[in-house]
C-alpha positions as CSV (number, residue, x, y, z in Angstrom):
1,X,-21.0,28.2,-19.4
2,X,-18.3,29.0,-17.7
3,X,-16.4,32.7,-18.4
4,X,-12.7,31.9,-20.2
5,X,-11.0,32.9,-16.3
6,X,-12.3,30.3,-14.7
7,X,-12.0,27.7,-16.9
8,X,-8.2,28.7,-16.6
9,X,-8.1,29.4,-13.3
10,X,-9.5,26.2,-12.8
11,X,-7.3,24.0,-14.7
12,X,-4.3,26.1,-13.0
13,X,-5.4,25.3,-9.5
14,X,-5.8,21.7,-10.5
15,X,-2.0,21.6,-11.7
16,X,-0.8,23.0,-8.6
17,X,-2.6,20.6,-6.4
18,X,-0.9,17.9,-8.3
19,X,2.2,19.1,-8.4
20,X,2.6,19.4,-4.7
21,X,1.9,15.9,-4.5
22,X,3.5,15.0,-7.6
23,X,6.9,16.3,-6.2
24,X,6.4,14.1,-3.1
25,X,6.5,10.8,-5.0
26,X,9.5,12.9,-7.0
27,X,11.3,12.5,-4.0
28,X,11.1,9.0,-3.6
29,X,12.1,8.6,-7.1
30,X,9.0,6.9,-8.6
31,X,8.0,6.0,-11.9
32,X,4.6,8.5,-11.6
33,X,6.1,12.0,-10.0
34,X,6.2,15.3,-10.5
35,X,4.6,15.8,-14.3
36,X,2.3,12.4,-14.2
37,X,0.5,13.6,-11.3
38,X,0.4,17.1,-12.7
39,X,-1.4,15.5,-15.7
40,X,-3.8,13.9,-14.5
41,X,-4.8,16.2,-12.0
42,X,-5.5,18.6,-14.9
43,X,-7.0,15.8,-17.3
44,X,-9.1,14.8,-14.7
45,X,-10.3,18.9,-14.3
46,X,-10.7,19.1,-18.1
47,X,-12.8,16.1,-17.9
48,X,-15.2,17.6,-15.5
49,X,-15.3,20.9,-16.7
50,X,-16.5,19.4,-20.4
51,X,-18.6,16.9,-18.5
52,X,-20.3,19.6,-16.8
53,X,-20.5,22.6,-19.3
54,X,-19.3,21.0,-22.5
55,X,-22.4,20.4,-23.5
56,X,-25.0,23.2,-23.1
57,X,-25.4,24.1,-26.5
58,X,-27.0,20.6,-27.3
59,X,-29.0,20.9,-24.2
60,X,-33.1,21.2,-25.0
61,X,-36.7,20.4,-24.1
62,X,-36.0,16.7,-25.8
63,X,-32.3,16.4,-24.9
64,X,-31.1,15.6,-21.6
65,X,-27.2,14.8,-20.5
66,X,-26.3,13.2,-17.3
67,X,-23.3,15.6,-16.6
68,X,-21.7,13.1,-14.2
69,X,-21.1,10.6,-17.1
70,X,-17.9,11.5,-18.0
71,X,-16.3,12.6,-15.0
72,X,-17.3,9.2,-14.0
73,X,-15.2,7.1,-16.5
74,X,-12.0,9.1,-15.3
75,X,-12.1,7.3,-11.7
76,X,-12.2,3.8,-13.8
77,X,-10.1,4.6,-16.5
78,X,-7.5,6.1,-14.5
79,X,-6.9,2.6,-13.4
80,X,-4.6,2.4,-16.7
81,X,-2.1,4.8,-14.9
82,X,-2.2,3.0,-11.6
83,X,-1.4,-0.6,-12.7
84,X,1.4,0.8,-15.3
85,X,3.0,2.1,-11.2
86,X,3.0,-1.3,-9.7
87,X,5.8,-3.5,-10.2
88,X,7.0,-7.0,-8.8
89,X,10.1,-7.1,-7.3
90,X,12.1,-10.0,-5.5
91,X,8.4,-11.0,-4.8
92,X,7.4,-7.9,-3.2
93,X,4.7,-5.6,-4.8
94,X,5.8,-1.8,-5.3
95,X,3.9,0.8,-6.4
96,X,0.5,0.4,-4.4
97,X,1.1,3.9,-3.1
98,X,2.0,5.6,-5.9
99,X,-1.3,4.1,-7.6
100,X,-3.8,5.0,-4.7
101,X,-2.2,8.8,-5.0
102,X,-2.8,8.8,-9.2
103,X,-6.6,7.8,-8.0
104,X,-6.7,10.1,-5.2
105,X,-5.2,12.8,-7.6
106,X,-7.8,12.2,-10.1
107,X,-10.4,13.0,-7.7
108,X,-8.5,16.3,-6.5
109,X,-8.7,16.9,-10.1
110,X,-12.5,16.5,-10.8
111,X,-13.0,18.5,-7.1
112,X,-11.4,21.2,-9.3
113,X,-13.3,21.0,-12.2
114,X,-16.3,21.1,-10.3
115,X,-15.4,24.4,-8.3
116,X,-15.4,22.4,-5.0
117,X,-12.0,24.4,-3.8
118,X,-11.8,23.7,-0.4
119,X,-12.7,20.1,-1.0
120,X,-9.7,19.7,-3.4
121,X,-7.6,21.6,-1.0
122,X,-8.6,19.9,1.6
123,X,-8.4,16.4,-0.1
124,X,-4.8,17.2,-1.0
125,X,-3.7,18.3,2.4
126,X,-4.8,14.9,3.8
127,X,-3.3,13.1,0.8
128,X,0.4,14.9,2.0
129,X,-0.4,14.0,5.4
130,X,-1.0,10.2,4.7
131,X,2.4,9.9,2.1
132,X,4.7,11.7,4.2
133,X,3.5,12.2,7.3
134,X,2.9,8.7,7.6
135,X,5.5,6.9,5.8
136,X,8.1,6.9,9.1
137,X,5.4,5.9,11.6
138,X,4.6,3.0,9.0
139,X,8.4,2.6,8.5
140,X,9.1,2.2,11.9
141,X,6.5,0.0,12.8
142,X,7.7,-2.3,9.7
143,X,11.4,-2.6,11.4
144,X,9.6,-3.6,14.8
145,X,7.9,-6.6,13.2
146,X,11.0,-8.9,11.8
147,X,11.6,-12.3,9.7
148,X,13.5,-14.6,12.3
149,X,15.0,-17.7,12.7
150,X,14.8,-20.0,15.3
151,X,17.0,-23.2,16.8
152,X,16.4,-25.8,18.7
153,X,16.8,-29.3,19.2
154,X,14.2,-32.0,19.3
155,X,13.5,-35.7,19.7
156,X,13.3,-37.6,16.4
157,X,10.5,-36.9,14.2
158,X,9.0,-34.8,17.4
159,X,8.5,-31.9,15.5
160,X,5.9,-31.2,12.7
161,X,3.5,-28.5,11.4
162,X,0.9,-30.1,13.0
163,X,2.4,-30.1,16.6
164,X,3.3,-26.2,16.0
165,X,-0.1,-25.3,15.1
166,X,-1.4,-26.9,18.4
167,X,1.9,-25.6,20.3
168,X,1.5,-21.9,19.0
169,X,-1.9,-21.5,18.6
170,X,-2.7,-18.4,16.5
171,X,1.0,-17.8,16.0
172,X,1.5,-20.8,13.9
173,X,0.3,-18.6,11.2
174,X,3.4,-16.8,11.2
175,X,5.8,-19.6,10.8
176,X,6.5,-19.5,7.4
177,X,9.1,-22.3,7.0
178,X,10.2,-25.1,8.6
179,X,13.1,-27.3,8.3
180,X,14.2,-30.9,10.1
181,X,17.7,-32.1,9.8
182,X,19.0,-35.3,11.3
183,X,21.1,-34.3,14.6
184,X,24.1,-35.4,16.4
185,X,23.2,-37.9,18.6
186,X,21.3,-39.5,15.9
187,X,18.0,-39.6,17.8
188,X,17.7,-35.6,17.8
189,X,16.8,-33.6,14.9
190,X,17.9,-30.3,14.3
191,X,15.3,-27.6,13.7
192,X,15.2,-24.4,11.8
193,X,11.7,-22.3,12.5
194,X,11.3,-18.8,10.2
195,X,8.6,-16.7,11.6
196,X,7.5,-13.9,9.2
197,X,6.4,-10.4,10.9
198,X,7.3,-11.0,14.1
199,X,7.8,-8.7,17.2
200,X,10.3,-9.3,19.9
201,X,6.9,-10.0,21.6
202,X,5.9,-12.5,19.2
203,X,9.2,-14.0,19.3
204,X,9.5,-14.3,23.2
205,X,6.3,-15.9,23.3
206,X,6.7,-18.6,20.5
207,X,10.2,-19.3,22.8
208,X,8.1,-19.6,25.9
209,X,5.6,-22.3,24.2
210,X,8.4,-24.3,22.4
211,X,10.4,-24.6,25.6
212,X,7.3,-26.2,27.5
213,X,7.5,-29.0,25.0
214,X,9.1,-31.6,26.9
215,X,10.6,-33.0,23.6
216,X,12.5,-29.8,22.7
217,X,15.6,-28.2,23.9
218,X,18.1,-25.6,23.3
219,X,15.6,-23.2,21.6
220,X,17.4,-20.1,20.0
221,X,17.0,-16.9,18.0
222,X,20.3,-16.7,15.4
223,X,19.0,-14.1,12.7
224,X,16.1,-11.0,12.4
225,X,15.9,-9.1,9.1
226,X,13.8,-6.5,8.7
């Protein structure tokens, strides 16, 4: 068994780790912050500190204890937490982030319980480096890749899923909605193209192939939104 100090010390070190990335999703305002994190950083040590000594006064000739198997229902059952953090919104799923770090924090915790410092140290350091070190790379690389619209003008009935899927190739797959409107002369339709995660790249080459269609004209870009 463990002397009363370390068992402390332990469970101390496992609230501090979680705290510092607790106060990172503090920041951002989540649900899970500062004192969830905190929690079950030190749950998760407590689990693996009674998983691992808890039970050496039972322990005999005729008794055996796998000492893994409850530090191994916390990565499971932390999945509770996780899915209480995600959230549909305007058909966008939030919270993925914030769930990962409650798992990863969970694992810091039983790191901690086990006495593997450096590991949880180490394990936390990365964890700070991927949620805010990372967040502006991902950020910016999320306003270079846009939702936009397309115009363009087009022979009657000359313009169909099918014919973009053979005119775009692999990029078809990011047209996400199209729309045909009767046009002005009547033998024209007017087209609407929305391409989803697109880069100006993207975009100037879905231009390029719609203006080699000899049946379409006047091919524009009128909105991006990140």
């Amino acid at each position: 068994m463990l002397p009363d100090t370390q068992l402390v010390l332990r469970l101390l070190f496992a609230a501090l780790l979680g705290s510092v990335i607790g106060i990172e999703r503090e920041r951002l305002s989540w649900t899970a912050g500062l004192r969830t994190h905190m929690l079950v950083c030190v749950g998760s040590c407590l689990a693996m500190i009674v998983s691992a000594y808890g039970f050496g006064d039972v322990l005999g000739p005729h008794v055996i204890l796998d000492p893994s198997r409850i530090a191994a229902q916390v990565v499971s059952g932390i999945g509770f937490l996780g899915a209480g953090s995600i959230i549909l919104r305007n058909e966008v799923v939030k919270g993925l982030t914030t769930a990962a770090s409650l798992w990863a924090v969970a694992a810091v915790g039983l790191a901690a319980g086990g006495g593997l410092y450096v590991a949880a140290i180490a394990a936390t350091a990365i964890i700070m480096i991927i949620l805010a070190g990372i967040k502006p790379l991902e950020e910016r690389y999320h306003r270079s890749r846009q939702t936009v619209e397309l115009k363009l003008k087009a022979a009657h009935g000359a313009v169909s899923i099918a014919v973009l899927e053979v005119a775009l190739g692999a990029r078809s797959a990011q047209v996400t909605r199209l729309v045909v409107c009767p046009g002005d002369p009547p033998d024209q339709d007017d087209v609407t193209i929305t391409l989803a995660k697109a880069s100006a790249r993207d975009v100037a080459s879905v231009v390029e192939a719609l203006g080699t269609l000899a049946t379409v004209s006047g091919v524009s870009q009128t909105s991006a939104t990140g």
